[in-house]
N, C-alpha and C positions, 0 to 999 in steps of 0.2 A: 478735470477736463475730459470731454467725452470725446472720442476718435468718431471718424465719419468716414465709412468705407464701403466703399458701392457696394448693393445690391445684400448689406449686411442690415437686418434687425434691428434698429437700435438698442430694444431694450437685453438685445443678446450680446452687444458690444461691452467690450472690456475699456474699464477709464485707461490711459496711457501709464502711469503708475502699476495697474494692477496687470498690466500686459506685463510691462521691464518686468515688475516682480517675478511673473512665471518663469520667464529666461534667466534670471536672476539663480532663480534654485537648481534650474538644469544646467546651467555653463557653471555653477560652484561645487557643485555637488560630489564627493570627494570618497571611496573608497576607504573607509580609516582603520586602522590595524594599531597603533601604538600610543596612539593622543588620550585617549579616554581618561576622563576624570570618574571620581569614583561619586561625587555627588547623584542621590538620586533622582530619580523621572519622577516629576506628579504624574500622578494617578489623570488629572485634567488632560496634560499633553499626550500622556501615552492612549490615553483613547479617541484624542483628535486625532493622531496617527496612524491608530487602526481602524478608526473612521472613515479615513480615506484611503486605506488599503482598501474596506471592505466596498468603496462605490465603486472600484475598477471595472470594466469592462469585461464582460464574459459572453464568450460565443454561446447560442443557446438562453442566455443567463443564467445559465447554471451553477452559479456562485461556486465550483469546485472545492476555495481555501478556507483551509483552518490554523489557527496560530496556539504554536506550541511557547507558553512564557517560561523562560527557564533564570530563576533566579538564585535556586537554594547553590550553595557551592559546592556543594557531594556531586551533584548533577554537573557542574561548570567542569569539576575534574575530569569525569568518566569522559567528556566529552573533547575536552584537552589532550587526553592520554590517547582517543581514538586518533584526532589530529596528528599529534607527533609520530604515530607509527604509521601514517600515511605520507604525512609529509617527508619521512627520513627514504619511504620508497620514492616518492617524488622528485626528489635532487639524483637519485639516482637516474633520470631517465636525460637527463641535462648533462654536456659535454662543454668540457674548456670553460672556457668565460663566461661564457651561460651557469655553468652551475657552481660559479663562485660568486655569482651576483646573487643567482638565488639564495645559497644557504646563508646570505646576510638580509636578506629580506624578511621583515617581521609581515607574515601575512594570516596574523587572526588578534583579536582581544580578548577570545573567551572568557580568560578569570579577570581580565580587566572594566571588561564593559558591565554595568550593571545590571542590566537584562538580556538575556541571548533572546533568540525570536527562530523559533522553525517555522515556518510558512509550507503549509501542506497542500495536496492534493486528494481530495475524496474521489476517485476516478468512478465509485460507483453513484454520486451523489443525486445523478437527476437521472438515473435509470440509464439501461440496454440502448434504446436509443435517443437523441438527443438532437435537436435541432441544429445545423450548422456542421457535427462533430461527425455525420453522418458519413461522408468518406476520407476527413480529415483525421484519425481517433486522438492524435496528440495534439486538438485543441483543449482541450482540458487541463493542460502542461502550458501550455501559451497562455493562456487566460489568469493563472496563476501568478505567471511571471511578470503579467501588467500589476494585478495585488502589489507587488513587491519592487516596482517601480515607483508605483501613487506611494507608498508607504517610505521609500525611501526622499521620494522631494517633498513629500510633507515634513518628514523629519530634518531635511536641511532649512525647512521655511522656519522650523522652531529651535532653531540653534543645533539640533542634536547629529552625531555622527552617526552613519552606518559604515558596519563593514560586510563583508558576503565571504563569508567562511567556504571553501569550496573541496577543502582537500580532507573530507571524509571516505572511507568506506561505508556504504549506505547503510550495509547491515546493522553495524554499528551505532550509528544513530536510532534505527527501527529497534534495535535491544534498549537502547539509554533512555531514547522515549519512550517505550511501548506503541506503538505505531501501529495499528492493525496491517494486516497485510494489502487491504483494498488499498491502504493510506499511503501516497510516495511522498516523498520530501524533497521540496523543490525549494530550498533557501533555508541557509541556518546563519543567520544575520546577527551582530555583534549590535547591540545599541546604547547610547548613551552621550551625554553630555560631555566637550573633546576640549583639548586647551588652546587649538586650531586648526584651521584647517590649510592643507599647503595650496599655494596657489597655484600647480600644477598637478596633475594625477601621480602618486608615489611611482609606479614603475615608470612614467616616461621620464620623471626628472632621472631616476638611478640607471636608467640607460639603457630599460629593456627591451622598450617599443614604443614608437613615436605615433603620434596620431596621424591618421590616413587622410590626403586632400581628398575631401570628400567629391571636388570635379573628374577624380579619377575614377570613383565609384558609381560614378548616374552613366545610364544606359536609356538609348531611345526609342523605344516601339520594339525594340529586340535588343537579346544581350549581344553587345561587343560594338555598336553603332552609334558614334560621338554626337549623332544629332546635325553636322554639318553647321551652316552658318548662324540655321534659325535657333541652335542650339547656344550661341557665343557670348547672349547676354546674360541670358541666367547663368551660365558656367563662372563669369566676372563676379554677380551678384553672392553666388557662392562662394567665392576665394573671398570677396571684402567681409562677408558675415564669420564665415570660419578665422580671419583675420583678428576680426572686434572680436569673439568669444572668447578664441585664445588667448588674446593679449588681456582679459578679464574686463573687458568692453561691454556695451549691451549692443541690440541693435539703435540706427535712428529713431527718431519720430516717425509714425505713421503720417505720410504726406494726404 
């Protein structure tokens, strides 16, 4: 069934099916740190996955990323070992209840998942200066972080988990890969096939922070202005859509 929506393309239009889909991958899409199965990625999937990392969006087009595959387990360690002496200063910074939640939180898979994934930055890649990045310089960092967005809801489209490893020291990682210096590391991603996924995000079930209504978050023609009455139907429209996602809903049909 093909949708029919003013002033849209047809042949640009999404069937209704392959719309739900998209929303599908981004309202499930799950953070994973302890599920990981040890069966391997075909070689098939893992390059449809960096397939769609690599059509991401790039200011300029300057395609910035490069993907570091790390599977050998000498490599899994050093990078394990980097972890835990970060993460053991990390609980450190956390008080009361806060840091007794944390130090039960499993937040990485390294030796679990079957391939780690560093996701880079070539900041000198399309030269000195660069279309777009001209008085922004950390679009080059942004652009990356789309990579790693497409690359994660591809991977939920094809069963597989991600996780986002974040409590490195940089250097660290720049010693364990070899990293040249131009090169920064903007994602050191856990990937692999999971034995499920939770139906809500691990920290907000464990109680560490609840999802933000997002009508509290839109602002209108300037920050801090609710938009007034003209603003009151879409603010509705947004609490029933955040409603349906949450509750693992899709949206309607396209009327």
């Amino acid at each position: 069934m093909k949708l029919e929506t003013p002033g849209l393309n047809a042949e640009h239009e999404f069937t209704e099916a392959a719309r739900a889909a998209v929303y599908n991958a981004i309202f499930s899409r799950r953070d994973v740190r302890g599920q990981f199965l040890p069966d391997p990625v075909p070689d098939a999937v893992l390059s449809r996955v960096l397939t769609a990392a690599h059509f991401a969006p790039s200011v300029g087009y300057m395609q910035p990323w490069s993907f570091v595959l790390v599977r050998e387990p000498a490599v899994k360690e050093r990078i394990h070992a980097a972890f835990r002496e970060a993460n053991a200063e990390a609980a450190q910074m956390f008080e009361g209840a806060k840091q007794e939640i944390y130090r039960e939180l499993k937040l990485e898979g390294i030796r679990e998942a079957p391939i780690n994934l560093c996701i880079t930055c070539d900041r000198d890649r399309a030269g000195p200066v660069v279309l777009g990045r001209t008085h922004i310089k950390a679009m080059d960092i942004y652009s990356t972080v789309c990579a790693v967005q497409n690359l994660w809801l591809a991977a939920r489209a094809e069963g597989l988990g991600v996780g986002w490893v974040s409590i490195f020291h940089q250097a660290a990682l720049r010693e364990t890969l070899a990293l040249p210096p131009r090169v920064f590391p903007v994602a050191y991603l856990c990937l692999g096939y999971v034995s499920h996924f939770y139906q809500r995000p691990e920290l907000e079930a464990a109680g560490w922070r609840q999802r933000l209504p997002l009508e509290e978050l839109l602002h209108f023609d300037r920050w801090g202005e609710d938009g007034g009455e003209a603003a009151e139907a879409l603010k509705r429209q947004v609490r029933s859509d955040q409603n349906a996602a949450t509750s693992g809903g899709t949206f309607p049909a396209k009327e």
